[in-house]
N, CA and C atoms as an extended XYZ file, in Angstrom:
429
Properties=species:S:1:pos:R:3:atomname:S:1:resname:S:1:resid:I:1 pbc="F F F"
N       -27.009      -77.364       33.058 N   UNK     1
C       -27.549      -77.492       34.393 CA  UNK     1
C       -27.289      -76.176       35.124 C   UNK     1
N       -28.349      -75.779       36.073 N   UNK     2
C       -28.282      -74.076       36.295 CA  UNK     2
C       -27.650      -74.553       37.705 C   UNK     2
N       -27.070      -73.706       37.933 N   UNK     3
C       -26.776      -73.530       39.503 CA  UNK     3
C       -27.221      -74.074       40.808 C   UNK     3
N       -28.772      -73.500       40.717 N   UNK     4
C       -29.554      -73.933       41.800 CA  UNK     4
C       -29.787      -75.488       41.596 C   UNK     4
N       -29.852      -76.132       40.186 N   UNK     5
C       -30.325      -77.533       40.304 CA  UNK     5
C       -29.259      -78.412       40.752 C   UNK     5
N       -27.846      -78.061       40.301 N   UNK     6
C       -26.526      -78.771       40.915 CA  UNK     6
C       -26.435      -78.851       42.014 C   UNK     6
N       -27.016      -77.418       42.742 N   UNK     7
C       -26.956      -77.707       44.410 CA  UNK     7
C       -27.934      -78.569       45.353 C   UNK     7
N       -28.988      -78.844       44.496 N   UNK     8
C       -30.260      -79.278       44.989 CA  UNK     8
C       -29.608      -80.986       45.106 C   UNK     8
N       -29.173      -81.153       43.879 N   UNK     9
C       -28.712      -82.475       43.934 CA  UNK     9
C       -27.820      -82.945       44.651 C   UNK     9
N       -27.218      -82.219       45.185 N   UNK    10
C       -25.978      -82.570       46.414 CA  UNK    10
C       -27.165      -83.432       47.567 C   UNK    10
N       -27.763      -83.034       47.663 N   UNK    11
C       -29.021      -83.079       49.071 CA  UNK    11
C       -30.031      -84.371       48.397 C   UNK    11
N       -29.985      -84.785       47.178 N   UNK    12
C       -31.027      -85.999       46.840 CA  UNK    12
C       -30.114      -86.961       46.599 C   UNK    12
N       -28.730      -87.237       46.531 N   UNK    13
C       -27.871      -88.243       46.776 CA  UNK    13
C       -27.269      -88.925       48.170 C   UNK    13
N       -26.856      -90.038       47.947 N   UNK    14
C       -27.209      -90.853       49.036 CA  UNK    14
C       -25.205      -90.515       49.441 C   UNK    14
N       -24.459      -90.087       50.324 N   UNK    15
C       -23.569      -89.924       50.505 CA  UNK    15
C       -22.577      -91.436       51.081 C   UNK    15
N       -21.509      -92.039       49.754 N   UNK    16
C       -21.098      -92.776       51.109 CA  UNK    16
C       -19.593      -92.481       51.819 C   UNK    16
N       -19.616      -92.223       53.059 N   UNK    17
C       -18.441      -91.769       53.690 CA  UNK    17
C       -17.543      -93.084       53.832 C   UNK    17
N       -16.483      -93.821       53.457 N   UNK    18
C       -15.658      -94.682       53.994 CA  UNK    18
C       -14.519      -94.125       53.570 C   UNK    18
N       -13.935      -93.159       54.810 N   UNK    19
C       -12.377      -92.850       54.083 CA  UNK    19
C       -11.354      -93.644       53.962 C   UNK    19
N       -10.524      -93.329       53.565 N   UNK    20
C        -8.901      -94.279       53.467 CA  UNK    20
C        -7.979      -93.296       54.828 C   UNK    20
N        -6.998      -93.521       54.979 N   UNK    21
C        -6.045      -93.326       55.825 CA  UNK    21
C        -6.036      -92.138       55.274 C   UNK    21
N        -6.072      -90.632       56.640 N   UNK    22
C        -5.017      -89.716       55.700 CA  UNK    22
C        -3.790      -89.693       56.786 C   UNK    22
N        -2.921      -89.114       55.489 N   UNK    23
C        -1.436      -89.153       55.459 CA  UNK    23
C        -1.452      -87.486       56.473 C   UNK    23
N        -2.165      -86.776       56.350 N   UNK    24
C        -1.859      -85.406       57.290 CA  UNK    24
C        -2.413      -85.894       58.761 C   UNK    24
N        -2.727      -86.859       58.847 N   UNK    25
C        -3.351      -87.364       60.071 CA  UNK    25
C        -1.995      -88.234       60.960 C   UNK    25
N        -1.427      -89.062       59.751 N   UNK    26
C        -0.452      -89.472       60.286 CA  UNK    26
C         0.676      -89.109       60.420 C   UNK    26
N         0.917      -87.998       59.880 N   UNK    27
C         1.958      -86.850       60.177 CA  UNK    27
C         1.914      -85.565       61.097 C   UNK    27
N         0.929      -85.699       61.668 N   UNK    28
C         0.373      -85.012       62.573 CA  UNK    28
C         1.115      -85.514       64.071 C   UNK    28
N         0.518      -86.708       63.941 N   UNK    29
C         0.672      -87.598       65.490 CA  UNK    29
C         2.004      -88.474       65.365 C   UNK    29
N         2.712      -88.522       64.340 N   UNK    30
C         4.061      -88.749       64.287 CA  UNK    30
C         4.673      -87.572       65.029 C   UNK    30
N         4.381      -86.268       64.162 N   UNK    31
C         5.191      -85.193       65.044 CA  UNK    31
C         5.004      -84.928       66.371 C   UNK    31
N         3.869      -84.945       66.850 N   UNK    32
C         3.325      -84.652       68.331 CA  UNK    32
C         4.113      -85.731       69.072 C   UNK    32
N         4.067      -86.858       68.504 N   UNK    33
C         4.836      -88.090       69.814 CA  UNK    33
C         6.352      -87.710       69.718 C   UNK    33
N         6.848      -87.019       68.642 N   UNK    34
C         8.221      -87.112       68.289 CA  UNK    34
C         8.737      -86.093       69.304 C   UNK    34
N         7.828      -84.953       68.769 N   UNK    35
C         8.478      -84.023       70.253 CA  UNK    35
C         8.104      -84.358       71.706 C   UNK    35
N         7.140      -85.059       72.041 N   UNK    36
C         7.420      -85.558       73.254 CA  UNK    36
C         8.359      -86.389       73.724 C   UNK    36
N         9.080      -87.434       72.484 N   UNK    37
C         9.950      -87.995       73.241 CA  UNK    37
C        11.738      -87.394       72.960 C   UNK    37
N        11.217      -86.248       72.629 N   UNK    38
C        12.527      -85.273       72.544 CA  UNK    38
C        12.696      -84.307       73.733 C   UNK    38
N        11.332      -84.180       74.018 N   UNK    39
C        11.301      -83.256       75.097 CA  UNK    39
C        11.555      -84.643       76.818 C   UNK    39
N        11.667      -85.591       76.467 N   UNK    40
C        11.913      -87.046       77.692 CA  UNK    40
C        13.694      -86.619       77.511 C   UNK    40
N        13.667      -86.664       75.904 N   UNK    41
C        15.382      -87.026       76.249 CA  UNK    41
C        16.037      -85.603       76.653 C   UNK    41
N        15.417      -84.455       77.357 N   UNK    42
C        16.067      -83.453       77.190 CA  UNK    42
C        15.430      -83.565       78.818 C   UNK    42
N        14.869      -83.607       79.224 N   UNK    43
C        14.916      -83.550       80.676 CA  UNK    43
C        16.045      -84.421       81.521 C   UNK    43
N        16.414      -83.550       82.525 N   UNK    44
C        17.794      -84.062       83.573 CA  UNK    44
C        16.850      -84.547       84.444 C   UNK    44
N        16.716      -86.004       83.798 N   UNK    45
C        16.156      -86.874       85.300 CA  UNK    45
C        17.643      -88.046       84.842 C   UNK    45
N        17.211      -88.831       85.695 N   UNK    46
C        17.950      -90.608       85.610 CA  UNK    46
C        17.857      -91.121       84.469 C   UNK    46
N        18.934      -92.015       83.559 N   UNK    47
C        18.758      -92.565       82.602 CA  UNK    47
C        17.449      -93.281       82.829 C   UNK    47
N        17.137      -94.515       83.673 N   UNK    48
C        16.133      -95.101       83.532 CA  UNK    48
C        14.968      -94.589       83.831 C   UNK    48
N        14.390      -93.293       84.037 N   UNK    49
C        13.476      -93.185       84.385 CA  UNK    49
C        13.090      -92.579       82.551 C   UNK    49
N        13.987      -92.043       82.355 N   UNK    50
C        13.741      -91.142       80.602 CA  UNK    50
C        13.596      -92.576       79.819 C   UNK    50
N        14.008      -93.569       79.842 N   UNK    51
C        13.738      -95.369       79.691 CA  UNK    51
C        12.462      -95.269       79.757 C   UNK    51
N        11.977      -95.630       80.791 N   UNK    52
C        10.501      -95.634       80.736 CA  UNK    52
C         9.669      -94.907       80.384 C   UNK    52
N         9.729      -93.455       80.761 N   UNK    53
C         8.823      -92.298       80.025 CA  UNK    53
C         9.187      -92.308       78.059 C   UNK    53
N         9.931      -92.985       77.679 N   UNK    54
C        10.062      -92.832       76.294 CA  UNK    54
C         9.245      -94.134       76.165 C   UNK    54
N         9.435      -95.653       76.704 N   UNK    55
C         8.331      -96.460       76.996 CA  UNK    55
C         7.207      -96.247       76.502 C   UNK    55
N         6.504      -95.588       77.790 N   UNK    56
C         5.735      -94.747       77.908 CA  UNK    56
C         4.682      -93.927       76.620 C   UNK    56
N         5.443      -92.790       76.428 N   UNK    57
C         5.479      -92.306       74.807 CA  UNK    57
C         5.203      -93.027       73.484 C   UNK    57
N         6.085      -94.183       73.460 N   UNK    58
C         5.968      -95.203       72.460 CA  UNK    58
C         4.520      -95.751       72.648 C   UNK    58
N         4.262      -96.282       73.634 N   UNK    59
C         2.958      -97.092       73.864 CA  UNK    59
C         1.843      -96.367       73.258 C   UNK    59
N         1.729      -95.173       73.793 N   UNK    60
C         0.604      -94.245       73.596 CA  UNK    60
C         0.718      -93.743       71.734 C   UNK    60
N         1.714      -94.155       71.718 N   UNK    61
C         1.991      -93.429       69.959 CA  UNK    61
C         1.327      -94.650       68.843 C   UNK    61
N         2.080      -96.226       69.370 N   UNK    62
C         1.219      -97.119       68.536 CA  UNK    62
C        -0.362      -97.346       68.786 C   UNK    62
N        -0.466      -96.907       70.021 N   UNK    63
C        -1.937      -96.647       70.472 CA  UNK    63
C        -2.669      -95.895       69.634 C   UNK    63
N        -1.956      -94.453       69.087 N   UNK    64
C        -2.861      -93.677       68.647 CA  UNK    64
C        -2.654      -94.395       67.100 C   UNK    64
N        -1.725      -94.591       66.638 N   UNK    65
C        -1.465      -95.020       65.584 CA  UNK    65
C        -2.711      -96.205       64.802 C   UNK    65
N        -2.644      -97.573       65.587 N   UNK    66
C        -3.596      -98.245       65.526 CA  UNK    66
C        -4.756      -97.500       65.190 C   UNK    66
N        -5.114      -96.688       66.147 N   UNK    67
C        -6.635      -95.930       65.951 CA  UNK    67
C        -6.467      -95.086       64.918 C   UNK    67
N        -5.933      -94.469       64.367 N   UNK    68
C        -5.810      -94.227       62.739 CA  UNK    68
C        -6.322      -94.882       61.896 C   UNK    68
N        -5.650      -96.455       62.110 N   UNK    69
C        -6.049      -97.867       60.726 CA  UNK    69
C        -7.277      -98.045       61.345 C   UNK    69
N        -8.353      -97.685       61.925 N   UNK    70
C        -9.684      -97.983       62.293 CA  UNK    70
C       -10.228      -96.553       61.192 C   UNK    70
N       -10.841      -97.342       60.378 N   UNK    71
C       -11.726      -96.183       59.340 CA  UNK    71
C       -12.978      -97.128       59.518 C   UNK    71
N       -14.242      -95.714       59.678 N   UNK    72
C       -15.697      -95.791       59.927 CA  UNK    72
C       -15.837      -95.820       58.210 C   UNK    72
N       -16.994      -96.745       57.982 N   UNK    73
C       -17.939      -96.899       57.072 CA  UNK    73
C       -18.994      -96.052       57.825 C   UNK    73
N       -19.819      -94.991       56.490 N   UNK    74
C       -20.624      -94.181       57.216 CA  UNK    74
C       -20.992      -94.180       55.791 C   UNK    74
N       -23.178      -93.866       56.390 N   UNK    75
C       -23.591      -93.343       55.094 CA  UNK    75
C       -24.144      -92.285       55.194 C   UNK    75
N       -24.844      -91.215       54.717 N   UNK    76
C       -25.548      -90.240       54.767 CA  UNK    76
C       -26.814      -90.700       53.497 C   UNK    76
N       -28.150      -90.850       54.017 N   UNK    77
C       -28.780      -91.034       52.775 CA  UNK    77
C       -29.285      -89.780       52.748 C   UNK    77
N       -30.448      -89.089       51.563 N   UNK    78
C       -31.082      -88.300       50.979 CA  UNK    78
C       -31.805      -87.512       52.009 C   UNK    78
N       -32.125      -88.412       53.048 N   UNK    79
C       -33.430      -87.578       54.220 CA  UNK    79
C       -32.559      -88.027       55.222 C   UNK    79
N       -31.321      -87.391       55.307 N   UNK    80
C       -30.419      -87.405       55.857 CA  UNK    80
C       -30.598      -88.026       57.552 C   UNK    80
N       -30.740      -89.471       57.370 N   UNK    81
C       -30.394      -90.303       58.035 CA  UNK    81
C       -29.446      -90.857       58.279 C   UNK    81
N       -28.377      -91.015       58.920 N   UNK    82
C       -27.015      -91.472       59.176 CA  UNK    82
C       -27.227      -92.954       59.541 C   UNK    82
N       -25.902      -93.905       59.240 N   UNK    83
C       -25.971      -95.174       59.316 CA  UNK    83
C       -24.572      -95.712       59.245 C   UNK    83
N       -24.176      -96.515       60.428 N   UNK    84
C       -23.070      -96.956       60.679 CA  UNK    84
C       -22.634      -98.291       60.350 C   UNK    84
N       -21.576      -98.614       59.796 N   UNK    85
C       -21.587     -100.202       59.154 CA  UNK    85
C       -20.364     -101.067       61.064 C   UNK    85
N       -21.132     -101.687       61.426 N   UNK    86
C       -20.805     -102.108       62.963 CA  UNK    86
C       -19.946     -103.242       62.206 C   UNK    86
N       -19.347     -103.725       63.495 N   UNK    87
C       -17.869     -105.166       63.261 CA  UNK    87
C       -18.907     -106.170       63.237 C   UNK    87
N       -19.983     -106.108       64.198 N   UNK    88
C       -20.858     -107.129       63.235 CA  UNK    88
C       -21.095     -107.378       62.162 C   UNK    88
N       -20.841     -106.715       61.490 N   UNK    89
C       -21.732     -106.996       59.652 CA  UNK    89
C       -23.051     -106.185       59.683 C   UNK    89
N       -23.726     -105.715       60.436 N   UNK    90
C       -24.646     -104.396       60.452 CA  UNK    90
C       -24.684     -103.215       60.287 C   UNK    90
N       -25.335     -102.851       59.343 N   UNK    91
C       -25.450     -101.261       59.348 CA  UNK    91
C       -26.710     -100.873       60.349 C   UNK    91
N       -25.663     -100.066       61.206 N   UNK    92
C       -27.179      -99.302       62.242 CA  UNK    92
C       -27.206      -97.474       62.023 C   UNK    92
N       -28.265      -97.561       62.186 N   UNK    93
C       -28.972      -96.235       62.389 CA  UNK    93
C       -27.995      -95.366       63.587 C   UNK    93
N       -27.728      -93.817       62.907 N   UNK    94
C       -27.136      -93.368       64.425 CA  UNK    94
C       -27.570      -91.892       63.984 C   UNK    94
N       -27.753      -90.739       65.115 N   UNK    95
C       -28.084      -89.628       64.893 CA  UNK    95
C       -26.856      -88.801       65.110 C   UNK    95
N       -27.038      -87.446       64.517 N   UNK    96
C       -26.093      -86.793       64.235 CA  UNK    96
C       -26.054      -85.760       65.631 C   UNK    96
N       -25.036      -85.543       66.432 N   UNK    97
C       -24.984      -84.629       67.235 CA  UNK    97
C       -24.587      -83.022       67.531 C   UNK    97
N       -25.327      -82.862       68.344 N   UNK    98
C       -25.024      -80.992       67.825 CA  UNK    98
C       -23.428      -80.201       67.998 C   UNK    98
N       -23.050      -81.145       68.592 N   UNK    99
C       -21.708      -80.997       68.963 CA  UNK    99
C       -21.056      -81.435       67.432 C   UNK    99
N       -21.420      -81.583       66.737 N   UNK   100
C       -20.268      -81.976       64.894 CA  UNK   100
C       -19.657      -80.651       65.090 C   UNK   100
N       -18.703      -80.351       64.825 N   UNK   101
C       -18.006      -79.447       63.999 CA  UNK   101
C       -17.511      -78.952       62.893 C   UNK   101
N       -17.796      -78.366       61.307 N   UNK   102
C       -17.467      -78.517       60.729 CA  UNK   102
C       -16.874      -77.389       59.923 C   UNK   102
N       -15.273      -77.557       59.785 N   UNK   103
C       -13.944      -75.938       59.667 CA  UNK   103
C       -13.971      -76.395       58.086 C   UNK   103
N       -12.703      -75.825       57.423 N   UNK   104
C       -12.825      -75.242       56.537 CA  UNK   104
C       -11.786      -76.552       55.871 C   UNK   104
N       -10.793      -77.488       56.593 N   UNK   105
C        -9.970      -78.638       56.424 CA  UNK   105
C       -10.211      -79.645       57.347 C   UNK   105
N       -11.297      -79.427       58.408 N   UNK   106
C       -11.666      -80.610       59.007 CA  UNK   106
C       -13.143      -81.190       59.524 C   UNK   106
N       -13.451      -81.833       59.713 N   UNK   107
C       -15.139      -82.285       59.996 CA  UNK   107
C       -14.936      -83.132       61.499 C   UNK   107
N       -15.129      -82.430       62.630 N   UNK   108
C       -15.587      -83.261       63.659 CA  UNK   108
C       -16.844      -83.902       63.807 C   UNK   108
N       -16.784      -85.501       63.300 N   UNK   109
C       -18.265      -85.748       63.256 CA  UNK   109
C       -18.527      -86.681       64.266 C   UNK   109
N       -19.986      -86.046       65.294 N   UNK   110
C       -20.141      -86.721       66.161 CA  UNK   110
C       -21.321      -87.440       65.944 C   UNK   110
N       -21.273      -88.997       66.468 N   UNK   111
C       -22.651      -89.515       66.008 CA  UNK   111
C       -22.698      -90.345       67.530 C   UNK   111
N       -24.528      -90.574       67.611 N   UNK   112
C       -24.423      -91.465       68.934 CA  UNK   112
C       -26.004      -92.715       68.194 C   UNK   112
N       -25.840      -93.620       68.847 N   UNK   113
C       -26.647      -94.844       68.417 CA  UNK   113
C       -27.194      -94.881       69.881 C   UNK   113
N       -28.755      -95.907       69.588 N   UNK   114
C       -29.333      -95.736       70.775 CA  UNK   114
C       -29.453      -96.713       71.803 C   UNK   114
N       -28.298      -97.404       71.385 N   UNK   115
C       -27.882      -98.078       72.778 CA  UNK   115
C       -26.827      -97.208       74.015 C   UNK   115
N       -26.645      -96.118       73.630 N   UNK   116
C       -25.938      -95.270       74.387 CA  UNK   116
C       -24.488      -95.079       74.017 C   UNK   116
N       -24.302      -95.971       72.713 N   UNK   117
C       -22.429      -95.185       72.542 CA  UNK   117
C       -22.265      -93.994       71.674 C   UNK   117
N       -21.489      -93.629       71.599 N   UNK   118
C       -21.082      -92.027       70.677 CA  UNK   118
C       -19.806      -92.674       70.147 C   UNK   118
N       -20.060      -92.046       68.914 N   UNK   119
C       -18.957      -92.330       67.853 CA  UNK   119
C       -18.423      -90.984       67.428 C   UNK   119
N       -17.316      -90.651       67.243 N   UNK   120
C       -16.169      -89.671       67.309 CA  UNK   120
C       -15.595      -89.727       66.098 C   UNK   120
N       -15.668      -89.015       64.980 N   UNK   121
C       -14.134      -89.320       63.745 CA  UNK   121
C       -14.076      -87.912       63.858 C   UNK   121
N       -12.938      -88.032       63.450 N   UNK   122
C       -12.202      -86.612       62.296 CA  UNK   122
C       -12.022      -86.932       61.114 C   UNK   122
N       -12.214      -85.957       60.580 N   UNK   123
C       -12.229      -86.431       58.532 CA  UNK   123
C       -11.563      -84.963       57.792 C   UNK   123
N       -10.261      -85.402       57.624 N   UNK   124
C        -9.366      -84.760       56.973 CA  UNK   124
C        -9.706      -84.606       55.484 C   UNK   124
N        -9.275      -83.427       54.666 N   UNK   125
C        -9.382      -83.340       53.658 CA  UNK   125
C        -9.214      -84.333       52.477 C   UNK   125
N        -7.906      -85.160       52.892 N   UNK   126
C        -7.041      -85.961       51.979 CA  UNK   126
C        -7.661      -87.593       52.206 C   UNK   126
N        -8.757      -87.663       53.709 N   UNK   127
C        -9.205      -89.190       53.796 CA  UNK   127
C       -10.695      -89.299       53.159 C   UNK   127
N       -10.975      -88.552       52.477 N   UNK   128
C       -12.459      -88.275       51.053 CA  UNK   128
C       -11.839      -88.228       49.944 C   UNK   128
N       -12.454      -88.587       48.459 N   UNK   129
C       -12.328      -87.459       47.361 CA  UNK   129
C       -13.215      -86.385       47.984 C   UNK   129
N       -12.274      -84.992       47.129 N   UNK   130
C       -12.739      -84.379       47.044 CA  UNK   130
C       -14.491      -83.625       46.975 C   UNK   130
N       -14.839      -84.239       45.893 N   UNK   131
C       -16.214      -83.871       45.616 CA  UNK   131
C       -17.357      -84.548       46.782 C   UNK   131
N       -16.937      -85.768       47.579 N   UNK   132
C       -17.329      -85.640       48.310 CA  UNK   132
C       -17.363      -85.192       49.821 C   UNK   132
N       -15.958      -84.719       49.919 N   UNK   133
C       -15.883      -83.912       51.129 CA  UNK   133
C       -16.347      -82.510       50.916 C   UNK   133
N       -16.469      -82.265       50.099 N   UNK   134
C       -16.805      -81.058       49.618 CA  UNK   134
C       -18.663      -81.105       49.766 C   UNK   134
N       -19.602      -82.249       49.392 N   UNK   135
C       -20.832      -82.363       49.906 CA  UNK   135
C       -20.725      -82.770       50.600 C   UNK   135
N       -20.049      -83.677       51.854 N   UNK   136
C       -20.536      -83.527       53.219 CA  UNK   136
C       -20.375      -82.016       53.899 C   UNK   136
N       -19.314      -81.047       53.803 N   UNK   137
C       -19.254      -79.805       54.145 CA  UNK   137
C       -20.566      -78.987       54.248 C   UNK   137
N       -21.109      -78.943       52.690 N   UNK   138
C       -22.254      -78.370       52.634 CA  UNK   138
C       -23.736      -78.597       53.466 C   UNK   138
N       -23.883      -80.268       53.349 N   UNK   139
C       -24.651      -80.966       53.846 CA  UNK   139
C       -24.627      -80.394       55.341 C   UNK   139
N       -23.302      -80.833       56.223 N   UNK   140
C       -23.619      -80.491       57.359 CA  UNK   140
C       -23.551      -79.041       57.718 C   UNK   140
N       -23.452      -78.077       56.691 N   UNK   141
C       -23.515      -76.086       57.163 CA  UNK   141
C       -24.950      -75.939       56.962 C   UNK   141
N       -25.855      -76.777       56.133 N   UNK   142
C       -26.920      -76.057       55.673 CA  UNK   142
C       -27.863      -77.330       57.093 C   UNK   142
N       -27.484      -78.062       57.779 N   UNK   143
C       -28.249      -78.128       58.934 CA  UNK   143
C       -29.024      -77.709       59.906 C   UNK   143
């Protein structure tokens, strides 16, 4: 198989995105909450007020946490139509926005459906195999 036909085929397969948890995601926002509530216990306020701002901290940490264990089912088909699998049991149609971002270890992918919501992921290296984070990369540079 020559070169050009391997690449062609990246683009006539139907992509399906459902990542798993990544672990650099959750070590990420472990550390970020950790030093915030290091930086609570190091401020000279009142015991109880560093009480509550660590509170505080905590809340927002299982907050973000939770939203981690929320993984998007996403498809990309061939004529690159995007399609979202909803808590209904529906897959809907959603378009891709110009605002995506896509670096060299991460994919900001923005999608909006046309009832007016926008959908937001980040997609870490380690929450794909490989080979297919590697064709969504391409997919969305050659846009």
């Amino acid at each position: 198989m020559s070169q050009s036909t391997r690449s062609f085929s990246i683009f006539e397969q139907t992509l399906d995105l459902s990542p798993r948890q990544s672990k650099q995601a959750v070590y990420f926002v472990s550390a970020v909450y950790s030093l915030a509530a290091c930086s609570v216990l190091m401020t000279p306020a009142v015991l109880w007020i560093k009480l509550l701002l660590l509170c505080v901290v905590a809340g927002f940490f299982f907050y973000a946490y939770n939203r981690l264990k929320k993984r998007p089912r996403l498809k990309l088909s061939a004529d690159n139509e995007w399609s979202i699998y909803l808590p209904d049991g529906q897959w809907s149609s959603v378009t891709l926005e110009p605002s995506t971002r896509c670096f060299a270890g991460l994919v900001l992918l923005v999608l909006s459906h046309s009832n007016g919501m926008v959908y937001r992921f980040f997609l870490l290296p380690d929450s794909l195999p490989k080979t297919t984070f590697r064709h969504l990369k391409v997919r969305l540079n050659t846009w």
